[in-house]
Each structure stands twice: as structure tokens, then as C-alpha cells.
C-alpha positions as CSV (number, residue, x, y, z in Angstrom):
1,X,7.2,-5.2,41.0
2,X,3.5,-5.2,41.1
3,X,1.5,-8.1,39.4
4,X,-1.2,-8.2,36.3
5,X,-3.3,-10.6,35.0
6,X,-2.5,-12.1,31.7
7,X,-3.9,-11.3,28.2
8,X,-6.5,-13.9,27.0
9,X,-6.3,-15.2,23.8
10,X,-2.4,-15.5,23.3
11,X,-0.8,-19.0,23.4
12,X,2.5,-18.4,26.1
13,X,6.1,-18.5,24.4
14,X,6.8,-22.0,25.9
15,X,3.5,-23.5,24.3
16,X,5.0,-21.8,20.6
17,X,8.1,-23.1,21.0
18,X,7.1,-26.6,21.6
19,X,5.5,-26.5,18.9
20,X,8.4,-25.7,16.9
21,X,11.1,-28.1,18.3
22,X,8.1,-30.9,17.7
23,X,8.5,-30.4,14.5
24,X,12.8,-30.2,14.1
25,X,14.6,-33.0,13.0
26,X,18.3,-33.4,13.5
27,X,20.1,-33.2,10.4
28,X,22.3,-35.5,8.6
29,X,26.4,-35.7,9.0
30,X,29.4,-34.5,6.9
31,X,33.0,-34.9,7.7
32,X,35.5,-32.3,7.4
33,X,39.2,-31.2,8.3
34,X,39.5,-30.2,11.6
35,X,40.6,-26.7,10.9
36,X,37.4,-25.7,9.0
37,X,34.9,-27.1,11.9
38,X,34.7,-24.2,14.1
39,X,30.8,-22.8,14.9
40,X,29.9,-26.1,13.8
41,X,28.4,-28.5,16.1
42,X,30.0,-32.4,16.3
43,X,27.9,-35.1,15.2
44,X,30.1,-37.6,16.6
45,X,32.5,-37.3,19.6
46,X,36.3,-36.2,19.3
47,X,38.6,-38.3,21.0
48,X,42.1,-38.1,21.0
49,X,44.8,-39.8,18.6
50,X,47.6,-39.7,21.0
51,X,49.0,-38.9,24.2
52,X,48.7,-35.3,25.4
53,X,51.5,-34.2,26.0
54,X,52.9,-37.1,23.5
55,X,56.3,-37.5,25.8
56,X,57.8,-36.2,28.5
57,X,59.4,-32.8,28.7
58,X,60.9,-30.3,29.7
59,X,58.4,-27.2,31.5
60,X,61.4,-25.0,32.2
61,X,64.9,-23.6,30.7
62,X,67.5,-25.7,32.5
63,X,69.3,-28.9,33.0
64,X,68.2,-32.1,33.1
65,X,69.2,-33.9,36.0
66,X,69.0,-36.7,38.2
67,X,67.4,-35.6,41.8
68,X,69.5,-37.2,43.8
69,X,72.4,-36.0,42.3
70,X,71.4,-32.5,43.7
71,X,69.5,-33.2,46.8
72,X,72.0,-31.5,49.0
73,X,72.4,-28.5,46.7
74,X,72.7,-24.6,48.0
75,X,74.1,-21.1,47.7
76,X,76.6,-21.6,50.3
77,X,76.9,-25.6,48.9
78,X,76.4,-25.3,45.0
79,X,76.5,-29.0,43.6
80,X,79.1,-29.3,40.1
81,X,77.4,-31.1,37.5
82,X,78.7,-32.1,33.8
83,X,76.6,-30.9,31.1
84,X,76.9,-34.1,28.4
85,X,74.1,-32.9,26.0
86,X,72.4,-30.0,24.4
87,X,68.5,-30.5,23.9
88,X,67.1,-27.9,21.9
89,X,62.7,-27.6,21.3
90,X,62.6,-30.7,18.1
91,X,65.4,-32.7,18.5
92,X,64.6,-36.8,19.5
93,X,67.8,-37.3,21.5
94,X,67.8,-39.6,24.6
95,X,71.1,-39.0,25.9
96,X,72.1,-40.9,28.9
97,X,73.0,-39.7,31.9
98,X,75.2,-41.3,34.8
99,X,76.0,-39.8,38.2
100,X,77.2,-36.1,38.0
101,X,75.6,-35.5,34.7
102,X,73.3,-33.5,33.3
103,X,72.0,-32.2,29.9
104,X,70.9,-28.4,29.3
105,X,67.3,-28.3,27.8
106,X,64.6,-26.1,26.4
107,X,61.2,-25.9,27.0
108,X,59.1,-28.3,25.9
109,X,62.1,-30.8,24.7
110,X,61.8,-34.2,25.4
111,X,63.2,-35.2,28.8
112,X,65.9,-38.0,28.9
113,X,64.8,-41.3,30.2
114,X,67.8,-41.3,33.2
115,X,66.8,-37.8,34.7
116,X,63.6,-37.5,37.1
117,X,63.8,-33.5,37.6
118,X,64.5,-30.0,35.7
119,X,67.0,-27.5,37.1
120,X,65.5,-23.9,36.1
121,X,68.2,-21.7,34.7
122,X,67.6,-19.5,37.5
123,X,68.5,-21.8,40.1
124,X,72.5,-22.4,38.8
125,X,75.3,-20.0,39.6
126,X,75.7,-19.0,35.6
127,X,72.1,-19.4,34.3
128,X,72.3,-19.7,30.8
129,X,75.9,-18.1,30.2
130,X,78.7,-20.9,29.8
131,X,76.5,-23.7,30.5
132,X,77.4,-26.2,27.7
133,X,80.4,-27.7,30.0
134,X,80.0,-27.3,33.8
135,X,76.9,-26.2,36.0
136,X,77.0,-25.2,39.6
137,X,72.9,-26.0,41.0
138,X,72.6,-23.5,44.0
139,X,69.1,-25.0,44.6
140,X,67.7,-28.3,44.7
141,X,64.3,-29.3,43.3
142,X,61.6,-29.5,45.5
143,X,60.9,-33.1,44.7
144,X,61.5,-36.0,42.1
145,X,59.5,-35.3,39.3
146,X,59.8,-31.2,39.3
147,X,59.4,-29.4,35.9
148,X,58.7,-32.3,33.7
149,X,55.5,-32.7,32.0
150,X,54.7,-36.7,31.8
151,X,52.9,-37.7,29.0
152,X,49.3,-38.6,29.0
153,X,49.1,-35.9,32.1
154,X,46.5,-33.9,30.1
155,X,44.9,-36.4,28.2
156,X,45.4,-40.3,27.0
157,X,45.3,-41.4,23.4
158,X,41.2,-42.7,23.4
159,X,40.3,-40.2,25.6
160,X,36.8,-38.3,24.8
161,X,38.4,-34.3,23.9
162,X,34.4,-32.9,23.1
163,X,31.4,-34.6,23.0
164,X,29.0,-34.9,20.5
165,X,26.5,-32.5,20.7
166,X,28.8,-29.5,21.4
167,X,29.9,-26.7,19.3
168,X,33.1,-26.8,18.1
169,X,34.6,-23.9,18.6
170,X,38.6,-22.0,18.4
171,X,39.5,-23.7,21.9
172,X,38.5,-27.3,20.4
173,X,39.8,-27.0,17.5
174,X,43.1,-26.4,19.4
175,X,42.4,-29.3,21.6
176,X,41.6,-31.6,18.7
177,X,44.8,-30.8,16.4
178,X,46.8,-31.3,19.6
179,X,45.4,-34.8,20.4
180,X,46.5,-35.3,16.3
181,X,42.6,-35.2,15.4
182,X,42.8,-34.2,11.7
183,X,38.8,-34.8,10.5
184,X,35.5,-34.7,12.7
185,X,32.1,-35.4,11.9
186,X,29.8,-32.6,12.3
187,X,26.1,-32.3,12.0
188,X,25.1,-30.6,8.3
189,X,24.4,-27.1,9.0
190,X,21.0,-26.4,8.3
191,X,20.4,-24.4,4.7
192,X,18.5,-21.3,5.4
193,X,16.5,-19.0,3.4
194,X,16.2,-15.1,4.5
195,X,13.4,-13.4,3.4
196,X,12.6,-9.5,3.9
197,X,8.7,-8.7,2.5
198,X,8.0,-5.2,2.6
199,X,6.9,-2.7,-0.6
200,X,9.0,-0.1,1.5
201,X,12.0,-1.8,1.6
202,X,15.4,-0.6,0.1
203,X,18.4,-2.4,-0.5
204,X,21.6,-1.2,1.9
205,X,23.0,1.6,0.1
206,X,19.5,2.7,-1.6
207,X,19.1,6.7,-1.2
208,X,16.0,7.0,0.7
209,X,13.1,8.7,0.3
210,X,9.4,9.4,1.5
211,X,7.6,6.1,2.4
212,X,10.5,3.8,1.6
213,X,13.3,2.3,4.4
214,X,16.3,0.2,4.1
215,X,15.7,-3.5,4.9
216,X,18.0,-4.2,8.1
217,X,16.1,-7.2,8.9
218,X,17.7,-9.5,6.2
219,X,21.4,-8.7,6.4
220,X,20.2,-9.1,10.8
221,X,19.1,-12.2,9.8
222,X,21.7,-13.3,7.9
223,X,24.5,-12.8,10.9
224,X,22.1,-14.6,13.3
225,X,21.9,-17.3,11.1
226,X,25.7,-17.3,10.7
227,X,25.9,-17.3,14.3
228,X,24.0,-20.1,14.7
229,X,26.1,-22.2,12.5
230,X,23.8,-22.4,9.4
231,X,24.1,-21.4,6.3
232,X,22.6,-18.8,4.2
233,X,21.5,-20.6,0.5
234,X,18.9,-17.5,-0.4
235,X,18.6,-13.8,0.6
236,X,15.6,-12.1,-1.0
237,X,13.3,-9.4,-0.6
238,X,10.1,-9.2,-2.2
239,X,7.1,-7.0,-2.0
240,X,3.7,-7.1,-0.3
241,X,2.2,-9.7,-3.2
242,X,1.2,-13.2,-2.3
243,X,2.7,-14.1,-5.8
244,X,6.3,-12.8,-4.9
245,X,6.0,-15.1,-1.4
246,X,4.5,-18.4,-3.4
247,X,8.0,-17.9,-6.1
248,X,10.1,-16.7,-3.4
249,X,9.2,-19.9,-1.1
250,X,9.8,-22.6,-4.7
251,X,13.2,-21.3,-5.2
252,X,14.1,-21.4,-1.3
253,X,12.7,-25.5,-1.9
254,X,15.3,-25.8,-5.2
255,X,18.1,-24.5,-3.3
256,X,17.4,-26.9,-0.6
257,X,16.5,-25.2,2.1
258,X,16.1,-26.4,5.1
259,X,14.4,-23.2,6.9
260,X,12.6,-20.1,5.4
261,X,12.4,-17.5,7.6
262,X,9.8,-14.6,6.9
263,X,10.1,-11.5,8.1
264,X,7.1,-8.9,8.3
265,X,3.7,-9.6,6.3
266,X,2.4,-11.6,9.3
267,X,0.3,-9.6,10.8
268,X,-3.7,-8.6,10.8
269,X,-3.0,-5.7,8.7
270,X,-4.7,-4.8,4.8
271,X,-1.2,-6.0,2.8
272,X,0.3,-9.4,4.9
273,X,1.6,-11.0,1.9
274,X,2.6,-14.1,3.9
275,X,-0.3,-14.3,5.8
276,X,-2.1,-14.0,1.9
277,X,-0.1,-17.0,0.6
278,X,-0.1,-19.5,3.0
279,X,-3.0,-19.1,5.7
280,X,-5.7,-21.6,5.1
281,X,-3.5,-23.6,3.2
282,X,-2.9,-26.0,6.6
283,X,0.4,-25.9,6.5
284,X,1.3,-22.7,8.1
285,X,-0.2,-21.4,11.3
286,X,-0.4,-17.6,11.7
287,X,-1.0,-17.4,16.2
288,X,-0.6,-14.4,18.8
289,X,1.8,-15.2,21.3
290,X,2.5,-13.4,24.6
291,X,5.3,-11.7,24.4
292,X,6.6,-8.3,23.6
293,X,8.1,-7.8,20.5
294,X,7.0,-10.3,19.0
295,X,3.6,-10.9,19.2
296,X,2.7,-12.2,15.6
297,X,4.1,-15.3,15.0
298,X,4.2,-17.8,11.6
299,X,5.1,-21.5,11.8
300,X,4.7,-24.1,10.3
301,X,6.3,-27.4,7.9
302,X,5.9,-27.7,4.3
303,X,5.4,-30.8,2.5
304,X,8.8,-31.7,2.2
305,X,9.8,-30.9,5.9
306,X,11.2,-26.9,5.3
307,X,10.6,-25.8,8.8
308,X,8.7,-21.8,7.7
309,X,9.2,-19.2,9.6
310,X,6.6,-15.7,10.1
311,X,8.6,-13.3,12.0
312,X,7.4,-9.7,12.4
313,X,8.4,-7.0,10.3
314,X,10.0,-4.5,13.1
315,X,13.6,-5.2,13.7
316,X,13.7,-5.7,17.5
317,X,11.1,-8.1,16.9
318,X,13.1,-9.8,14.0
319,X,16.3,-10.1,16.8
320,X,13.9,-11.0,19.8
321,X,11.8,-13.8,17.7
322,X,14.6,-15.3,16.5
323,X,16.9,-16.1,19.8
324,X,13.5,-17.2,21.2
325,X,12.2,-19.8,18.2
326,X,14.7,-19.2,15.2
327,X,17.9,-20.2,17.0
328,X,16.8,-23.3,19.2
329,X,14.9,-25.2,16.2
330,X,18.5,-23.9,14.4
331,X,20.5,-25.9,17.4
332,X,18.0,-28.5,17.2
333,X,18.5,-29.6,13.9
334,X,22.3,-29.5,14.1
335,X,21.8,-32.2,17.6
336,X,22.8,-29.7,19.7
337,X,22.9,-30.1,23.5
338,X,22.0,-26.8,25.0
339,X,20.1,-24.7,22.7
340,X,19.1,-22.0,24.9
341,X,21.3,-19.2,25.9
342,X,22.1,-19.2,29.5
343,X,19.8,-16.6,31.9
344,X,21.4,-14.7,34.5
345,X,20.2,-12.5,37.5
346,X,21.2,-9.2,37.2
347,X,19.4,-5.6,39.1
348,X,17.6,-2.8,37.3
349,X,19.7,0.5,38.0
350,X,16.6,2.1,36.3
351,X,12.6,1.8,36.0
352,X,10.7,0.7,33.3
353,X,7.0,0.2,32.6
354,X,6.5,-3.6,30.9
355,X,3.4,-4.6,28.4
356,X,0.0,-6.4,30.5
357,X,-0.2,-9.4,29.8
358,X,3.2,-10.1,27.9
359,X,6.1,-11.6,28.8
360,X,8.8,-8.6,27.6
361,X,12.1,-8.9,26.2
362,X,14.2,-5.8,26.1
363,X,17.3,-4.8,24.3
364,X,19.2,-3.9,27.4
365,X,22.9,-2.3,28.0
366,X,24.5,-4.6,31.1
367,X,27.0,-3.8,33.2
368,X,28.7,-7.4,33.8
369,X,30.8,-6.1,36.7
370,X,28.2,-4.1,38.7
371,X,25.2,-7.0,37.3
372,X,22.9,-4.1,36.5
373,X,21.3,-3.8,33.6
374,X,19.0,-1.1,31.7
375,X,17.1,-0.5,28.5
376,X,19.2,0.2,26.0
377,X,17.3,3.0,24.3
378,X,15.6,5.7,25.9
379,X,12.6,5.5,23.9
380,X,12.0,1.8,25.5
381,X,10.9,-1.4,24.6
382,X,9.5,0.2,20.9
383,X,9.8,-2.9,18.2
384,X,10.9,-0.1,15.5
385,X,13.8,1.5,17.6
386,X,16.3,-0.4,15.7
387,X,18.9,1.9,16.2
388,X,19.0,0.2,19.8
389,X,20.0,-2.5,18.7
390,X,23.5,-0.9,18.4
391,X,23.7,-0.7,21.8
392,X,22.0,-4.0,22.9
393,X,24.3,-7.0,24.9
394,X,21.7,-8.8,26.0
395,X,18.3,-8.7,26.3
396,X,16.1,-8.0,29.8
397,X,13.3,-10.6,30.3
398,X,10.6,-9.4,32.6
399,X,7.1,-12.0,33.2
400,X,3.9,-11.6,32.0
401,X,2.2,-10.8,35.1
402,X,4.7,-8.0,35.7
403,X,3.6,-4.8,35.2
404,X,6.5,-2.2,36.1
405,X,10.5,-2.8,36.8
406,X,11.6,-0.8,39.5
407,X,15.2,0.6,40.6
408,X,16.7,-2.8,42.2
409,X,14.3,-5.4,41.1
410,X,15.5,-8.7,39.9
411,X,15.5,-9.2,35.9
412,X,16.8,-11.9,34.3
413,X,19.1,-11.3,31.4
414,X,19.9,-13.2,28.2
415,X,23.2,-12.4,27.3
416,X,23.7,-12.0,23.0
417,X,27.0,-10.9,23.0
């Protein structure tokens, strides 16, 4: 890698985001039932209701037994025990058991209160076959205490199962309905309003023609927003008129939106219908930030705290804008822990020249097991090459100062996917 100078003029994409998360606030709380709280993130911690497991039983097919009872056991000295009870998975017996006895059990039935170990099928002369009177144990446990889960092991009733501040996600929602958690109380996702400006824009399914391309940024944006645990209240897309912005921004304000997010109409162009309705109102600042895609950024907070997003009009610049300012003010809001995906080192396995000046983010194809990584298109790091995108896992973050990647350099990689 050989160095360069950065561009003057453009504030850095750490000084832009500060900006943003300065002006997030954490949204209020809702309760709901457990089952519907995945991709939401917990407002208030999840401890458990009871014991996990909530009694102690049975890890294996077998027989209940006492240990001692079977200490001396072998193949060429089986022990004879008498099977006095049948424990199928649900049933609340407690049978007891005195010396020589035993009970045949299931996985996961509760273990009886006089036996300290479980006797796998597989170590008795007939296994499963003709069990319910006699069993001959051809191998003793290894110790007291073998094959029986105790309860509490995993977890004790009071226990903290997730914290607050984490997403909840299949794997908690598990966790929780197995500590008997039935409600949580989750951050309010954030309300969202997805806005595509463009005169050229066709809706999905539009025939196209000369001068006119379907809009891919809003139903992009509308995933990623998803994905981020908000919700989509509004999905519009307007043309390059000031006026269509001005009504487009008042209904995204009655259907309480929390976040508009702009895409194209941003820019230093003749028709930036954003730019047109909101710069030198105050509200909204329209800066150049150095990064690639990406460079034209809108933010700002409108009187009644909507957090407004400008986003450029090119679709890698839509995806690449929003994982680096969208989706953190989206975690913010929601009182999220970590809102920044995780980097990871991985090695170029081809070169690639980078912008001067601008810190790059490329949709890149990885190779987890090899940790190489490589743009994803061959056309490069083109803001319009949306059919990339297809292809994208992650995205290849090379520094400002950086002016070419070469075969085995370093990049650090945001993994998307």
C-alpha cells in the first residue's frame, strides 16, 4: 500500500457520525409476548422465572439407580436389579427406591429422589428389550451423579438470561420461554420513513424505457431498516420538486416518524430537490464527507426531533451510507449496546486502486475460510453498479491515505451478511 494525502474540505466519517449520534435519543418502551420480540432490542433485562433445568432428570435412556448398588458391576459380573417403575418424558412420579431397585426412565424425566446415577440402556445385558421386570447392569457408572441433570445447573430462577441493551434474537427467545419468561420490555422500534426522489424513477415492475430506471433504493432501504429492527410507517417516491419533498416530509411527521431517510437529490447538481427544500432553512445540513460512496451527505433534526436523513441517489451509496450513519443512530435510539458491526482482518487476493483522499468502502465477495476478500464487481468501486450488490457479503474498508490495495495487503472487512 502506498500513502496519499487527504482531500481538503471534507469533514472525516467519524466527525459526521458524531454528529448524528449527538443528536439520537433512546426511544421509549413497550412490552410484548415473548414470542413476538425477536430483532427487537430489550429495554429492560430478562431474567429467569424458574430453575433451568426446573428438576432433576434424566440425560440418558436407562435405569434409575442407586450407585452403590452397582459399583461392582461388569460383563463378566453383571449386577441384577428390580425395575419397580416406569418413567416416561411428563409423568411427576417419585417412586422410591430401596436396595436392588431401580426404575427404567426416559430422557429428560424427572429423576427419583432415592437414585444418585442413570444406567444408559447400552450398558445392561438387554437394553431396552424386557426391561420392565429385571435388569442385568454390565457396567457401572463412572461416578455418583452420572447422567442426571440437577436443576438450576444452567441457570437459577433470578438469574440475568440477556441484558438490556441486547438484541433479542431466535436463540433468546428460546432461552427466555425456557426460564418461563412469557413478556419482555423492549425499546419502541423507531418509525421510519423511506423516501426515493428521482424524476427517473419507476416503480418495481414499471416497463422501462429511455431516461427512466426502477427505484431499488427504497425497497433497499426498506430491508435495511427491517434489519435494523425499525419499522417502516411510509414508503414514497417523489420527483425532483421541492414541493413533493416539503408534503412528502408533513405526512412522514403525521405518521409519526421517527426518521426520514432521503435518498438522492442531495447533491450540487441543477435538480436536488432536497437540497431545494430544506438547505438554508437551519435545520438540515447538506456537508461532503470523505468517503467513497458516499460523499454527499444530509442530516439534520426537525423541530419535533425526526432525525432527517440525505443519502445519495446511487445505490451502493444508499447501502454504504446507511451501515455507516443510518443503522447506528437506528441502534441508538432503540438503547442498543454495540451499534457498529464488528471489523475483521482479512487479505486482498486481488489489486485494487482506492479514491485520494477518501476513506473507501467496497462491496466485496469474502472467502471466510481462506479470510481473503475481493471486489465484488469487476467494474469496481462504481456507486451505480448496483447489480454488485447481488454479490456483496461484506464490505472492504480501505483508509483515506491509501492509495492502491495490493495482492496480500491487510483490509479490514465489515461483514453484512
Amino acid at each position: 500500500m502506498n500513502g496519499a494525502s487527504g482531500t481538503r474540505n471534507l469533514r472525516s466519517v467519524e466527525e459526521q457520525l458524531a454528529r448524528v449520534l449527538d443528536a439520537v435519543r433512546v426511544l421509549g418502551a413497550e412490552t410484548l409476548d415473548v414470542a413476538d420480540a425477536a430483532g427487537r432490542t430489550l429495554a429492560e433485562s430478562v431474567t429467569a422465572a424458574h430453575d433451568i433445568p426446573l428438576f432433576d432428570n434424566s440425560a440418558m435412556d436407562g435405569f434409575a439407580v442407586r450407585a452403590a448398588d452397582v459399583a461392582g458391576a461388569s460383563p463378566e459380573s453383571p449386577v441384577s436389579l428390580r425395575v419397580v417403575a416406569d418413567l416416561p418424558a411428563g409423568v411427576s412420579a417419585d417412586p422410591a427406591l430401596g436396595a436392588g431397585d431401580a426404575a427404567r426412565i426416559m430422557t429428560g424425566s424427572p429423576a427419583p429422589t432415592d437414585a444418585d446415577a442413570i444406567v444408559p440402556f447400552e450398558d445392561t445385558a438387554g437394553g431396552l428389550a424386557d426391561s420392565l421386570r429385571e435388569v442385568r447392569v454390565l457396567r457401572a457408572p463412572a461416578q455418583p451423579g452420572a447422567f442426571i441433570r440437577r436443576r438450576g445447573a444452567d441457570l437459577r430462577a433470578g438469574d440475568e438470561l440477556v441484558p438490556a441493551g441486547d438484541r433479542i434474537g431466535p436463540f433468546q427467545v428460546a432461552a427466555a420461554v425456557a426460564a418461563g419468561v412469557s413478556v419482555v420490555t423492549l425499546a419502541r422500534a423507531p418509525r421510519v420513513a423511506v423516501v426515493s426522489t428521482g424524476s427517473e424513477l419507476l416503480a418495481p415492475g414499471e416497463a422501462p424505457a429511455r431516461g427512466r430506471i426502477p427505484d431499488s433504493n427504497g425497497p433497499l432501504l426498506e430491508q435495511l431498516v427491517g434489519g435494523a429492527g425499525a419499522e417502516v410507517v411510509l414508503a414514497a417516491r417523489i420527483p425532483d420538486d421541492a414541493h413533493a419533498v416539503t408534503e412528502v416530509t408533513a405526512q412522514a411527521l403525521e405518521r409519526g416518524a421517527d426518521v426520514i431517510v432521503f435518498t438522492g437529490g442531495v447533491s450540487a447538481g441543477a435538480y436536488e430537490p432536497v437540497r431545494s427544500a430544506f438547505d438554508g432553512g437551519g435545520e438540515i445540513e447538506f456537508v461532503p464527507v470523505a468517503m467513497q460512496p458516499g460523499k454527499p451527505q444530509a442530516f439534520g433534526v426537525l423541530g419535533a426531533g425526526c432525525l432527517v436523513f440525505g443519502l445519495p441517489g446511487n445505490p451502493v451509496s444508499v447501502a454504504v451510507s446507511f451501515e455507516v450513519f443510518v443503522r447506528p443512530a437506528l441502534l441508538a435510539m432503540q438503547g442498543r449496546t454495540d451499534i457498529h458491526r464488528p471489523l475483521a482482518p482479512f487479505t486482498a487476493d486481488t489489486p485494487w486502486t482506492t479514491p485520494p483522499g477518501r476513506r473507501q468502502y467496497l462491496p466485496a465477495v469474502v472467502d471466510v475460510a481462506a479470510r481473503t476478500v475481493r471486489p465484488a464487481t469487476a467494474g469496481g468501486s462504481g456507486s451505480h453498479l448496483a447489480g454488485g450488490l447481488a454479490r456483496a457479503r461484506a464490505f472492504a474498508i480501505v483508509p483515506a491515505e491509501v492509495d492502491a490495495v495490493a495482492v496480500g495487503d491487510a483490509i479490514d472487512v465489515m461483514l453484512v451478511e
